[in-house]
C-alpha positions as CSV (number, residue, x, y, z in Angstrom):
1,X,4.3,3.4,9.9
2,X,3.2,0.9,7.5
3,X,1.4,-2.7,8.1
4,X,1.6,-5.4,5.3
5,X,-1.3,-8.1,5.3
6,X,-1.3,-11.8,3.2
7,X,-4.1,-13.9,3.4
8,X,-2.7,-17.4,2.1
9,X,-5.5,-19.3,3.8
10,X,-9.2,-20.0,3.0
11,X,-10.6,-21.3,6.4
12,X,-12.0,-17.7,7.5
13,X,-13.4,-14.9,5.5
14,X,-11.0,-12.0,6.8
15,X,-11.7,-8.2,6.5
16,X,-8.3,-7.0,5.6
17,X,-9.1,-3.4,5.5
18,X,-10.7,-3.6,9.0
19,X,-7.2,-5.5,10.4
20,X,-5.0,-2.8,8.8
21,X,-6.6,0.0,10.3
22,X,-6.5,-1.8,13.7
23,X,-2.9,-2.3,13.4
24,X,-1.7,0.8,12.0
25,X,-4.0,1.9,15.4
26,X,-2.2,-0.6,17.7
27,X,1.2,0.1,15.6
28,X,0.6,4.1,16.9
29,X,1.1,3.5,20.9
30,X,4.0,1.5,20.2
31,X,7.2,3.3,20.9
32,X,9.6,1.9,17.2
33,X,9.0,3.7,13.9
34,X,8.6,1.0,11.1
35,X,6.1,-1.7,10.0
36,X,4.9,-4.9,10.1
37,X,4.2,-8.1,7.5
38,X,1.5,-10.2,8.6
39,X,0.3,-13.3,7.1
40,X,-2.9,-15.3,7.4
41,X,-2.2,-18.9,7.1
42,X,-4.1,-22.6,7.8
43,X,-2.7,-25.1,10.6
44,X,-0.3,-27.0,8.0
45,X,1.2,-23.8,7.2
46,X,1.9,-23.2,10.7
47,X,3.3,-26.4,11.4
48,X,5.9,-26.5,8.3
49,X,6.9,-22.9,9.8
50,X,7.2,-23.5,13.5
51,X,9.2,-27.0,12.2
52,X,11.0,-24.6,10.2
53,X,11.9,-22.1,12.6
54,X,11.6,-23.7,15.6
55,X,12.2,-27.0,15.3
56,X,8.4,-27.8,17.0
57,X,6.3,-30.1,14.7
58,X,3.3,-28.4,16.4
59,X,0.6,-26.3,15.2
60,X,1.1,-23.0,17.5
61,X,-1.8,-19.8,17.2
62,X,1.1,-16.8,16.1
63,X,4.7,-17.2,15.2
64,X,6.7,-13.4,15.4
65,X,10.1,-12.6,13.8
66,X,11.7,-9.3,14.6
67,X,13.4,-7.7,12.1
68,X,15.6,-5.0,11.7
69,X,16.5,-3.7,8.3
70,X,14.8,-1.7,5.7
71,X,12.3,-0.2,8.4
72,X,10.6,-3.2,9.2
73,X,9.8,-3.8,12.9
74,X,8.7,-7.6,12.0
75,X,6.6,-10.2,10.7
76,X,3.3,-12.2,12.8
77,X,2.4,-15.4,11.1
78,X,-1.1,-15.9,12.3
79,X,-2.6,-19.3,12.4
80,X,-6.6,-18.8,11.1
């Protein structure tokens, strides 16, 4: 099990060491093999993504895309 972190904002000091332990934890009681990508991003980024890939010109709190290949469970883009 693996977990992948970006931060690509600079609204909230994140500890990214702390949220990779707590998801390779969280990542342990699920039931897939595999990891996770997620990215830390500000409200515009959020918007042009859930416009994107939704078609909602909103600002949302998480966006989640499952993926398949290459052992990768998914990807959270979480809006900080």
């Amino acid at each position: 099990m693996s977990i992948k972190l970006s931060n690509e904002q600079d609204t909230l000091e994140l500890d990214l060491e702390l949220l990779k332990r707590i998801g390779l934890e969280a990542l342990t009681y699920g039931s897939k093999k595999g990891g996770i990508n997620a990215i830390f991003v500000n409200h515009e980024r959020i918007r042009e993504l859930n416009q994107q890939f939704l078609g909602r010109n909103d600002t949302t709190d998480v966006l989640a895309f499952p993926f398949g290949e290459n052992n990768l469970i998914g990807e959270v883009v979480v809006n900080a």
